[in-house]
Every structure is written in structure tokens, then in C-alpha cells.
C-alpha positions in Angstrom: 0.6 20.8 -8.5 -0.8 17.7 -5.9 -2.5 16.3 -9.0 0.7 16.6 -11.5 2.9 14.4 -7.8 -0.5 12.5 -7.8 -0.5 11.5 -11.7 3.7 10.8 -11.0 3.3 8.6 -8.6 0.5 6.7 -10.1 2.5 6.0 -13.4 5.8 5.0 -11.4 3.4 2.5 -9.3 2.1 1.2 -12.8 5.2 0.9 -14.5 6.8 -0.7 -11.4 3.7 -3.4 -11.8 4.2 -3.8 -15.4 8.4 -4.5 -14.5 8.5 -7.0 -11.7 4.9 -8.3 -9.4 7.1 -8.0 -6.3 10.7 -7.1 -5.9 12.6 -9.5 -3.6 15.3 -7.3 -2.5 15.8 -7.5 1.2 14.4 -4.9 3.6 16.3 -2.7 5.7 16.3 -3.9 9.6 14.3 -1.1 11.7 16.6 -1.9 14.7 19.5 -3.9 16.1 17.6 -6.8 17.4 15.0 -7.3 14.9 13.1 -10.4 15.7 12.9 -13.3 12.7 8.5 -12.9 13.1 8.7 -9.6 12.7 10.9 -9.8 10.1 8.7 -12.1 8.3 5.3 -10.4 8.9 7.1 -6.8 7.8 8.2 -8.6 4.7 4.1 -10.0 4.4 2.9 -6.9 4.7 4.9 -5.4 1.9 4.1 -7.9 -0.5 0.3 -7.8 -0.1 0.9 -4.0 -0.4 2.8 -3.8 -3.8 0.1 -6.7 -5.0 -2.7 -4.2 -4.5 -3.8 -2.6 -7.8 -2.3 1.3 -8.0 -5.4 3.0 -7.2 -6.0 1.0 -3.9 -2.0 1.0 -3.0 -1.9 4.9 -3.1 -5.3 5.1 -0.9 -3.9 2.2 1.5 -1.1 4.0 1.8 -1.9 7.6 2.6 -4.7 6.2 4.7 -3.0 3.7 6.7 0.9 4.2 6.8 0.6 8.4 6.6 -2.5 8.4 8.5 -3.7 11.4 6.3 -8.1 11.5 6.9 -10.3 10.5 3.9 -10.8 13.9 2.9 -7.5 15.1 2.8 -6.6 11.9 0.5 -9.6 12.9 -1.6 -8.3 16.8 -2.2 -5.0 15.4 -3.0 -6.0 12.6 -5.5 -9.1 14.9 -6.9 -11.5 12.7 -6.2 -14.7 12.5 -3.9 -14.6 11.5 -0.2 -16.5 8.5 -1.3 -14.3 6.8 -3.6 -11.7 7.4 -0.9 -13.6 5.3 1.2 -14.0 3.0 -1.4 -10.4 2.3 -2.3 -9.6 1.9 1.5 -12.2 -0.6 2.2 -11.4 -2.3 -0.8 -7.8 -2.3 0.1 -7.7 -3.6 3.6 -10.0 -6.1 2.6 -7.5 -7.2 -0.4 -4.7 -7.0 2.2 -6.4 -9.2 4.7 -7.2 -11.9 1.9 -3.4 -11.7 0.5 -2.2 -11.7 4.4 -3.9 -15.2 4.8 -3.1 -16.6 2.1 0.8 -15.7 2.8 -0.3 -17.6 6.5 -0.5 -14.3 8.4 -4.0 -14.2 10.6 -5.1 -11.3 12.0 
């Protein structure tokens, strides 16, 4: 059943890609006073996100943003620990590289 949500999710992600590269709609404010910087480096972020290939976006994602371990991302996307590893590494690296070029320095 993961692998059926897994598959899902993977074809929405490509599809999405294959519709728009990045969708400018306007992100919700995550409080009152929301600063303009943060504003603009939460908008970054989710561009160098949805420009990561599918593979590495789902990876980044469960990884970074749900905090789930490698192995757990590995049992739900059926593949080995390693790739998992992989896929992050590659990712964060891709999102540090897309991060500078959109002026953002770590």
C-alpha cells in the first residue's frame, strides 16, 4: 500500500514538472509579522525544492522537512538504505547550488 502512495506521489511530482517549472502563486504567511527576509528566503527555499528532479524532491523531503531516518524512507520508497543516502546527498547538494545562485548563502 506505501508503494501504491509512493508510485502516486511520484507521478503527481512528475506531471506537476512537466506542467509548470515553478508555480509562482504566493505562499501562505506562517504568522502575523512575517519578516520581508524571511519571506524571501521561505519563497528560495521552495523554488530550489520543486527544481529538484522527483526522486531527489521526495528523498529531500521526507528526510529533511518530516525528519523521517534513512531507513524508514528506504522501507517506504522500496529501495535500499543506500540510495536513500544517495538521493539526500545529492539533493542538499543541488539545493545549496540552486540556493546560491538565487543569492541565498548558507
Amino acid at each position: 500500500m506505501r508503494r501504491i502512495a509512493t508510485n502516486a506521489s511520484l507521478d503527481h511530482l512528475e506531471g506537476q514538472r512537466r506542467r509548470a517549472r515553478v508555480s509562482e502563486a504566493p505562499l501562505p504567511a506562517t504568522g502575523p509579522a512575517i519578516e520581508a527576509s524571511d519571506r524571501a528566503l521561505q519563497e528560495a527555499i521552495v523554488v530550489a525544492f520543486r527544481r529538484l528532479p522527483p526522486k531527489l524532491q521526495v528523498a529531500a523531503t521526507l528526510a529533511l522537512v518530516e525528519g523521517q531516518t534513512h531507513a524508514e524512507i528506504a522501507d517506504a520508497l522500496d529501495v535500499p538504505v543506500g540510495t536513500v543516502k544517495s538521493r539526500v546527498f545529492r539533493a542538499v547538494r543541488a539545493l545549496r547550488i540552486e540556493l546560491e545562485r538565487l543569492g541565498i548563502r548558507p
